[in-house]
C-alpha positions as CSV (number, residue, x, y, z in Angstrom):
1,X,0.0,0.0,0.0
2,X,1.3,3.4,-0.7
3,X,1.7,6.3,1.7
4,X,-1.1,8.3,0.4
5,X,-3.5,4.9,0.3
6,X,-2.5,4.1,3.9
7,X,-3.1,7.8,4.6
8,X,-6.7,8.3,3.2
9,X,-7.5,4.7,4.7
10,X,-6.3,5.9,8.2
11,X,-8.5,9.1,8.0
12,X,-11.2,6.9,6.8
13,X,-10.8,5.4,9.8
14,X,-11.0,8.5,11.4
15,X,-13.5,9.9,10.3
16,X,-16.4,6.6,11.0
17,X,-14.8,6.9,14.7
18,X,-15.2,10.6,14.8
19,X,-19.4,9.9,13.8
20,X,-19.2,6.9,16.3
21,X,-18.1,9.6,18.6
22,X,-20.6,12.1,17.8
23,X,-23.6,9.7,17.6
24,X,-23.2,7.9,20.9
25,X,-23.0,11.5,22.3
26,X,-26.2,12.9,20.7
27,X,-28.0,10.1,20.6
28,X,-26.8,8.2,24.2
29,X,-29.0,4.7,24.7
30,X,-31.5,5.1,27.8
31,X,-29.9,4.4,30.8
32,X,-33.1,2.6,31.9
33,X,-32.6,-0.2,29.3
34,X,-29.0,-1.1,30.6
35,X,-29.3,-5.0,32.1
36,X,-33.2,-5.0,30.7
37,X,-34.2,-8.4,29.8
38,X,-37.0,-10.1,27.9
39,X,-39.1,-12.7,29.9
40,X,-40.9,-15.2,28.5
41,X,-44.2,-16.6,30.2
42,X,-46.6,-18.9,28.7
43,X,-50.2,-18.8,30.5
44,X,-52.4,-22.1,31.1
45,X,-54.6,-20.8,33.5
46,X,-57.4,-18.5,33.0
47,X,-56.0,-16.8,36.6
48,X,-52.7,-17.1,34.9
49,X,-53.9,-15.0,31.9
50,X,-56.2,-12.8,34.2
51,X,-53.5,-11.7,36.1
52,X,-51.3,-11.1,32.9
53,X,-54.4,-8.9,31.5
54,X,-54.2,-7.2,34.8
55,X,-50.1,-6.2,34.4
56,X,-50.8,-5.2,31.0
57,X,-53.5,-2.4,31.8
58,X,-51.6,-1.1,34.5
59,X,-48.9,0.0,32.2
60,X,-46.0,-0.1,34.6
61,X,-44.7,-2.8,32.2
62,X,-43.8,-3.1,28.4
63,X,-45.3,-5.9,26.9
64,X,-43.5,-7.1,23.2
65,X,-45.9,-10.1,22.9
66,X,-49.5,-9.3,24.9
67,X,-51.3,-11.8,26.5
68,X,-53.9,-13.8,24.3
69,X,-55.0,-16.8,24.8
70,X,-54.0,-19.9,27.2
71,X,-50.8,-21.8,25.5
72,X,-49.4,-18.7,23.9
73,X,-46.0,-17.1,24.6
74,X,-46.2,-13.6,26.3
75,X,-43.4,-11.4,26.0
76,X,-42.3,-8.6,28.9
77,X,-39.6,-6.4,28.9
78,X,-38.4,-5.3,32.2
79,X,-35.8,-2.9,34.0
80,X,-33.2,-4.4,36.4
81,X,-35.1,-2.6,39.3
82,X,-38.7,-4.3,38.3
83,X,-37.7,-7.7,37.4
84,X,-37.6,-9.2,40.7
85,X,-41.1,-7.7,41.6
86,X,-41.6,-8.9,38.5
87,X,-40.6,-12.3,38.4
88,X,-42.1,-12.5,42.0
89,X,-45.4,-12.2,40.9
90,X,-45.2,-14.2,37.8
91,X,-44.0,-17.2,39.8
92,X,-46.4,-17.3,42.6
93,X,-49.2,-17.4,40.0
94,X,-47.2,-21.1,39.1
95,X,-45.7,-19.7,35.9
96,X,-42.2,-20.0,34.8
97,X,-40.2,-17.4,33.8
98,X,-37.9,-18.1,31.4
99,X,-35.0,-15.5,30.4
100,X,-36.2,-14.3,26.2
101,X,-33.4,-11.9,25.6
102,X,-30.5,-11.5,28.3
103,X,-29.5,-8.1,27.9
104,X,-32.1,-5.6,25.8
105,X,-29.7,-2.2,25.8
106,X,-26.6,-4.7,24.0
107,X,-28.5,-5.3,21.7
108,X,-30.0,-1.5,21.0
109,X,-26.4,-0.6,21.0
110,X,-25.0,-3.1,18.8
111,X,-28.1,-2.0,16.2
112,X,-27.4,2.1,16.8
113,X,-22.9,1.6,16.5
114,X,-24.1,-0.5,12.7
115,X,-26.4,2.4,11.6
116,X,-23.9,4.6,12.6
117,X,-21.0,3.2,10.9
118,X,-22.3,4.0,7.6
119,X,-21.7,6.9,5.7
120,X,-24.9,9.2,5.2
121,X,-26.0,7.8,2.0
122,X,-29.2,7.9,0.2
123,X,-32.2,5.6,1.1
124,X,-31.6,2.0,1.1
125,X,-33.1,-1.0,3.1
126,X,-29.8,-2.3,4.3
127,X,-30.4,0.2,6.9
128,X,-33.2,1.7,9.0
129,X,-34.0,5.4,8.1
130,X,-35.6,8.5,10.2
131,X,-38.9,10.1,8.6
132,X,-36.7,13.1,7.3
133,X,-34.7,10.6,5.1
134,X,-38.0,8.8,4.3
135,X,-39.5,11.7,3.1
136,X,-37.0,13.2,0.9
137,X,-36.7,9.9,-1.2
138,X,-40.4,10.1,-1.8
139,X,-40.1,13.6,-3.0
140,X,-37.0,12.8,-5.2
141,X,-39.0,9.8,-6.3
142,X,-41.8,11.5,-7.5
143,X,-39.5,14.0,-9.1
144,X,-38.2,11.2,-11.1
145,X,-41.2,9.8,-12.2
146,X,-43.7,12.5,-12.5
147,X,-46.1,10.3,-14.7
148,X,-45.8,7.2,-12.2
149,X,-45.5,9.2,-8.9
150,X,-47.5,12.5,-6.9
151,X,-46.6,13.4,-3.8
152,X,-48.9,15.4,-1.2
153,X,-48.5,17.0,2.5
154,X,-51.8,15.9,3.6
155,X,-51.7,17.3,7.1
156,X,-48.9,17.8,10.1
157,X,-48.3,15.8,13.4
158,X,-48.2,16.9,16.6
159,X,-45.2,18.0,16.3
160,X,-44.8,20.1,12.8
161,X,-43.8,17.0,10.9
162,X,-44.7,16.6,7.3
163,X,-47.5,13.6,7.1
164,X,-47.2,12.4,3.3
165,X,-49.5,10.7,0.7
166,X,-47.5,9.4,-2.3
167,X,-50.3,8.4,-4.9
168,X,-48.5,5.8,-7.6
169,X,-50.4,4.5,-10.6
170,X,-51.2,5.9,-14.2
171,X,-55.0,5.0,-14.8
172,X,-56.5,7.9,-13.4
173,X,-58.9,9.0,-10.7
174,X,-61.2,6.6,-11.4
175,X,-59.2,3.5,-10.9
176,X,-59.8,1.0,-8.0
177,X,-57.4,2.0,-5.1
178,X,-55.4,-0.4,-2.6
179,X,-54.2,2.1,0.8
180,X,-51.1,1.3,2.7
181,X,-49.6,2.4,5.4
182,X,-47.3,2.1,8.0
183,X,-45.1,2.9,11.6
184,X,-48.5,3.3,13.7
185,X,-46.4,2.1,16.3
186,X,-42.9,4.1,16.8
187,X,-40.9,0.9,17.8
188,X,-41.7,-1.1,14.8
189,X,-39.1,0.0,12.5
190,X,-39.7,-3.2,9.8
191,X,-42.9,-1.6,8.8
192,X,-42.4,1.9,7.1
193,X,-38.9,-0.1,5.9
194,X,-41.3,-2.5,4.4
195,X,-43.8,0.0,3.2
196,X,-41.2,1.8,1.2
197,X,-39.8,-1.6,-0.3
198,X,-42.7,-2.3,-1.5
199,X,-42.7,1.5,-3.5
200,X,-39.5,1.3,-4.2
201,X,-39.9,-2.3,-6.1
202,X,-43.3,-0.9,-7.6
203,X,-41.8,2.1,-9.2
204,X,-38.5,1.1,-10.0
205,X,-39.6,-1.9,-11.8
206,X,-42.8,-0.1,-13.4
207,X,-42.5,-1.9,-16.9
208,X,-42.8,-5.1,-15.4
209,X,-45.5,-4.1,-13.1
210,X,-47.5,-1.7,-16.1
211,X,-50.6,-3.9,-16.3
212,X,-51.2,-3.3,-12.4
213,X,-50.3,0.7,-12.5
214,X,-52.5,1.1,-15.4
215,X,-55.2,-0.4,-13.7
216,X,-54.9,0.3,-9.8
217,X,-54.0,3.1,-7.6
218,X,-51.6,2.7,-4.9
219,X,-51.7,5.0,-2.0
220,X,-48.6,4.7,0.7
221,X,-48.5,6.7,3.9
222,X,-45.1,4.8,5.1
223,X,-44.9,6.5,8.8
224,X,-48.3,7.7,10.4
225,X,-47.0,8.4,13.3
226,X,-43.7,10.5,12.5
227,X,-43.1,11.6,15.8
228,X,-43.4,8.9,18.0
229,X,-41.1,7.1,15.0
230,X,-38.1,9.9,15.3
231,X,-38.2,9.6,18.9
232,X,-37.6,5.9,19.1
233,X,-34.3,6.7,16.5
234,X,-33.0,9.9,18.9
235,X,-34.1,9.0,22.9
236,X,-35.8,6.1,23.1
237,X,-35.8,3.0,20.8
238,X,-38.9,1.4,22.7
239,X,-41.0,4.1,21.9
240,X,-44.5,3.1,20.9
241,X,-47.2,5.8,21.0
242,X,-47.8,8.9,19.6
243,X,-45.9,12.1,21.6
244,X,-49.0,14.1,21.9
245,X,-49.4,15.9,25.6
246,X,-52.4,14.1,27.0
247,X,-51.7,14.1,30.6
248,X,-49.2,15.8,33.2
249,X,-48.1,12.8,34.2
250,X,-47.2,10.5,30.2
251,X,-46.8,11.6,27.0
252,X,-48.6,9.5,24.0
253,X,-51.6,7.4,22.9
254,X,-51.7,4.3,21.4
255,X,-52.9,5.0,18.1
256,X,-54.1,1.5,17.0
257,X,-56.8,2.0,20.0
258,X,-57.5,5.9,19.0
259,X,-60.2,5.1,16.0
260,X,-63.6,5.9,16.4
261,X,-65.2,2.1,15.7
262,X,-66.0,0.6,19.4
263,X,-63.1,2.7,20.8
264,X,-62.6,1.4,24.6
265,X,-64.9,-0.9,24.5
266,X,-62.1,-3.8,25.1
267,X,-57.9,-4.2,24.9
268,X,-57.0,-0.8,25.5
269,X,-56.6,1.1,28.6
270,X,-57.7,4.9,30.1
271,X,-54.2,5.1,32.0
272,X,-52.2,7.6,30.2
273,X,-49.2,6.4,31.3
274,X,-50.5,2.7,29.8
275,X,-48.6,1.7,26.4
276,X,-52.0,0.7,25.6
277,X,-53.9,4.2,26.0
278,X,-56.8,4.8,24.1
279,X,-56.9,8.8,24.6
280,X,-59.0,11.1,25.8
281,X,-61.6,10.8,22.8
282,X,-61.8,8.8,19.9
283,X,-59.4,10.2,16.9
284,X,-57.9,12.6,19.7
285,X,-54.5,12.4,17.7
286,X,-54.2,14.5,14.7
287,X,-52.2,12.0,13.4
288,X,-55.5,9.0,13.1
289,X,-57.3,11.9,11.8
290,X,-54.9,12.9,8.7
291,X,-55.1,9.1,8.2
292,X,-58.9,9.0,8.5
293,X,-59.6,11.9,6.2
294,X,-57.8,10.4,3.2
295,X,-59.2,7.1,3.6
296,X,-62.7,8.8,3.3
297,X,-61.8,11.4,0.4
298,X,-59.7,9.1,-1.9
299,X,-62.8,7.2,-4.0
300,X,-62.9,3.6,-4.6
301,X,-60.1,2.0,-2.4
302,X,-60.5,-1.8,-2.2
303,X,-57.9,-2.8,0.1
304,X,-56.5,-1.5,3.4
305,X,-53.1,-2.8,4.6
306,X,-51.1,-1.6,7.6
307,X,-48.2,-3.2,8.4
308,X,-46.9,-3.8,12.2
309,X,-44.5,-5.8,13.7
310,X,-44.2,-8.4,15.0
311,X,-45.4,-12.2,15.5
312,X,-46.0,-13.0,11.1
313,X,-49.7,-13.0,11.4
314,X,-52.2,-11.5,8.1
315,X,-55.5,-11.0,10.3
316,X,-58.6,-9.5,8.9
317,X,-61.6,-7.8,11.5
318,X,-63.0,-8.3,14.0
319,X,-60.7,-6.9,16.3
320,X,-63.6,-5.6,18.9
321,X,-65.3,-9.2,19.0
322,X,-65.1,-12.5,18.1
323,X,-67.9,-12.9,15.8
324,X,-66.8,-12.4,12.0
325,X,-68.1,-10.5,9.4
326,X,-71.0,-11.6,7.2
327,X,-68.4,-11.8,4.4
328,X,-65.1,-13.1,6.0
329,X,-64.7,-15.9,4.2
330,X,-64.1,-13.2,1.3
331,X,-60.9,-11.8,3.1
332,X,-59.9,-15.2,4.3
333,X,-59.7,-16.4,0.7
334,X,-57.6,-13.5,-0.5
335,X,-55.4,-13.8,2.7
336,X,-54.7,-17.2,2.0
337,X,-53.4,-16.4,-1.2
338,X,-51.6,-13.6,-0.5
339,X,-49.5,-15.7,2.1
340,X,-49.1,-18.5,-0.2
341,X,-47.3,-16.3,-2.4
342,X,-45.2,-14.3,0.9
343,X,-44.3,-18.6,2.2
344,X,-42.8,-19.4,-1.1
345,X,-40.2,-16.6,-1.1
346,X,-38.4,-17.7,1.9
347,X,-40.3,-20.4,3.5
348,X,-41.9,-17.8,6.2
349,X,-44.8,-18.8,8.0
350,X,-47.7,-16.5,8.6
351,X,-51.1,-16.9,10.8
352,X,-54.0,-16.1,9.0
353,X,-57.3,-14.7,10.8
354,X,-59.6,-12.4,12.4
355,X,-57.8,-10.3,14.4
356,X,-59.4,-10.8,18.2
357,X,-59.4,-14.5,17.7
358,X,-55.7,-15.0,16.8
359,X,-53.9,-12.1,18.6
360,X,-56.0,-10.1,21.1
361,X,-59.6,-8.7,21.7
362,X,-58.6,-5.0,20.3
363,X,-61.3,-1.8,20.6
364,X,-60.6,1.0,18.2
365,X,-57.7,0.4,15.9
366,X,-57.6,1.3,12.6
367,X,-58.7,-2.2,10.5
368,X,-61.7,-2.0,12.2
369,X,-62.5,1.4,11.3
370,X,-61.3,0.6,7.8
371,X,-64.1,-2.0,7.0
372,X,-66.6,-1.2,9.6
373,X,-67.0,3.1,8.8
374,X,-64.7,3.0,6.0
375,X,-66.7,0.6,4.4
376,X,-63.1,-0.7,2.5
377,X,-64.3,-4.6,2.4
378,X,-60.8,-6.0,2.5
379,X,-59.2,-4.6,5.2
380,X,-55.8,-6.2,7.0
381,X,-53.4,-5.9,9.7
382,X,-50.0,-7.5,9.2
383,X,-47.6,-8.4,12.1
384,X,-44.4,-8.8,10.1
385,X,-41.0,-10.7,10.4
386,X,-40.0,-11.9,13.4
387,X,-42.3,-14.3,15.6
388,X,-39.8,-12.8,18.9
389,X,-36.0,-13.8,18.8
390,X,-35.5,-10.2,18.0
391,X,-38.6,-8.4,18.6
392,X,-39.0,-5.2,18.0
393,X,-35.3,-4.9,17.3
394,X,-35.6,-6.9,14.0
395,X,-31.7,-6.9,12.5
396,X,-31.7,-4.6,9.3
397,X,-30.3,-7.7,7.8
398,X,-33.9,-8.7,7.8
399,X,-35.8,-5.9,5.9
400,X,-34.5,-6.9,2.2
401,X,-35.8,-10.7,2.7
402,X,-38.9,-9.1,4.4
403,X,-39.8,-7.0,1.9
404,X,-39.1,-9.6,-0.9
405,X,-41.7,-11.8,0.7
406,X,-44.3,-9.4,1.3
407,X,-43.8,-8.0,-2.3
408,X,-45.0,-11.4,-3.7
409,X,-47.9,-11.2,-0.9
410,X,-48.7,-7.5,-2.2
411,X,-48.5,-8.5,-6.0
412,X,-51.5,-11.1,-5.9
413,X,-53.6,-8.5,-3.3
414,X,-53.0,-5.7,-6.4
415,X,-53.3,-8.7,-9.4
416,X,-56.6,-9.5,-7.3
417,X,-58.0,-5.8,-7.7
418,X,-57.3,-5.6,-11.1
419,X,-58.8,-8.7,-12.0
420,X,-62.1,-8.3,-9.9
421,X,-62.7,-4.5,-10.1
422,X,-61.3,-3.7,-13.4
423,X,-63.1,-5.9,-15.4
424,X,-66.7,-4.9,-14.4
């Protein structure tokens, strides 16, 4: 190697050390997470699940898997200081705790040092990007394609942030329309990475994909809830609610509990401080109500999709009851197909059903709304990669495979509303 090679390498070098530096400064990892752990409990009482119900609406603990049904894993993240309390209560109930993840801010901190060891570069999905970068790709992309691609501000958060519409098709106004969106929940990072995957494959490949954009409308929202979604990437990585100021006490609401369809009626809590709190009032959070207006202005969407994270589930409403709809054998049909397609990609498993009967009973989230005011027939939640190794903290390793399988899960949804809707 010559000098000037060895040089430049060695202020390379430098340099990535220098942004280490600067990022573990401005961005420091919450002291409350250091020696955090991941237990895992597995109820097969109905006191056992009780109690767990009980924990869960108190909000004094973070729950990555909630409690649903007797036989299935619950997840619950807890601080040095509250696992013995913790543990304590778990065990005299006759449950064993079992240690999920040993050591929850190593691995926050291994996941923060890779982003930051990366240049700043454009958008990608070998990495996890803020809403700022999110949203300048979109603009560029639709800049790019101006015959494929319109981008709209379609209201502000909370906080001032730019909520955006990007509209991608070619067959007019008229056209049958499939709604997307994404990052509801702050934490779950694989979702607007997914979400804009799915554009990016959409757009970039438009010549093999021209029968579908002549035909149907795509409209992607890829982070709903931008503030809560830059928090978790500067303060606190957990992060799942919106940062509205609801109380004196906590910050937030849970927006997948904030719609106005039998909003806390069941699965969601009035303790602002829960992670699970409904609001004040239905659509409380300007956020759910940007979301809610375009669902009700854009004319003729077929489909509603919102992508969460995690447990690989493609569940269709009910969420406020068991009972089905009259016509769920419909969305069951198209589900099936959809993850027949996702399974043959990389041999990923998803559950397929209504929402209350194979995650939780759920009042006021957005699927609901969706199909029951909305009156959007096919209307899903998907809980993407992982079913809990990782969590929340999905490696960004994963989001390419993830968003090849969902692609081919997306592709026969959209081939599904052209066929159906634009042949009438």
């Amino acid at each position: 190697m010559s000098g000037g090679q060895a040089s430049h390498s060695t202020m390379k070098a430098l340099l990535v050390l220098a942004l280490l530096v600067l990022a573990a400064a401005a961005f420091p990892t919450d002291p409350r997470l250091k020696g955090a752990k991941v237990v895992r409990v597995v109820p097969q009482t109905l006191d056992q699940l009780h109690h767990l119900h009980q924990l869960l609406l108190q909000g004094r603990h973070d729950f990555w898997q909630e409690p649903r049904a007797l036989g299935s894993p619950v997840d619950i993240m807890a601080t040095t200081r509250q696992l013995p309390q913790l543990a304590a209560s778990l065990e005299q109930r006759g449950m064993e705790v079992k240690e999920h993840i040993s050591d929850v801010s190593r691995v926050v901190e291994e996941q923060r040092t890779q982003r930051y060891k990366r240049s700043p570069q454009a958008m990608d999905w070998t990495a996890y990007h803020d809403s700022d970068t999110i949203n300048r790709w979109m603009a560029q992309l639709a800049s790019d394609h101006p015959d494929l691609c319109t981008l709209e501000t379609v209201g502000k958060s909370y906080e001032g942030r730019p909520m955006n519409l990007l509209t991608v098709g070619k067959g007019g106004a008229d056209k049958p329309g499939i709604f997307i969106d994404g990052g509801i929940h702050a934490r779950e990072w694989i979702s607007p990475a997914t979400v804009t995957f799915l554009v990016n494959q959409l757009v970039t490949n438009s010549s093999a994909h021209d029968d579908l954009l002549s035909s149907v409308n795509f409209y992607f929202m890829p982070v709903i809830n931008p503030d809560g979604y830059d928090y978790s990437f500067t303060d606190d990585r957990l992060w799942r609610k919106t940062r509205s100021n609801t109380s004196q006490r906590c910050k937030g609401v849970d927006a997948n509990r904030n719609w106005d369809f039998h909003w806390m009626e069941i699965g969601a809590s009035d303790n602002p401080c829960s992670d699970i709190y409904a609001g004040p009032e239905p659509f409380s959070e300007v956020e759910m109500r940007v979301v809610r207006d375009q669902l009700t202005s854009i004319a003729d969407i077929k489909v509603y999709l919102s992508l969460h994270s995690f447990s690989q589930l493609w569940m269709y409403p009910w969420g406020f009851t068991s009972s089905l709809p009259h016509d769920w054998r419909d969305m069951d049909h198209l589900a099936r197909e959809a993850v027949t397609a996702l399974t043959g990609v990389h041999g990923t498993s998803y559950q397929i059903g209504s929402l209350s009967r194979i995650l939780y009973p759920v009042g006021g989230s957005s699927q609901d709304w969706a199909k029951g005011i909305g009156g959007i027939k096919y209307s899903y939640i998907l809980e993407l990669r992982d079913t809990g190794t990782y969590g929340f903290l999905l490696p960004a390793s994963q989001i390419i495979p993830c968003g090849e399988e969902v692609f081919q899960a997306f592709n026969v949804v959209a081939n599904f509303v052209r066929t159906i809707y634009t042949s009438r």
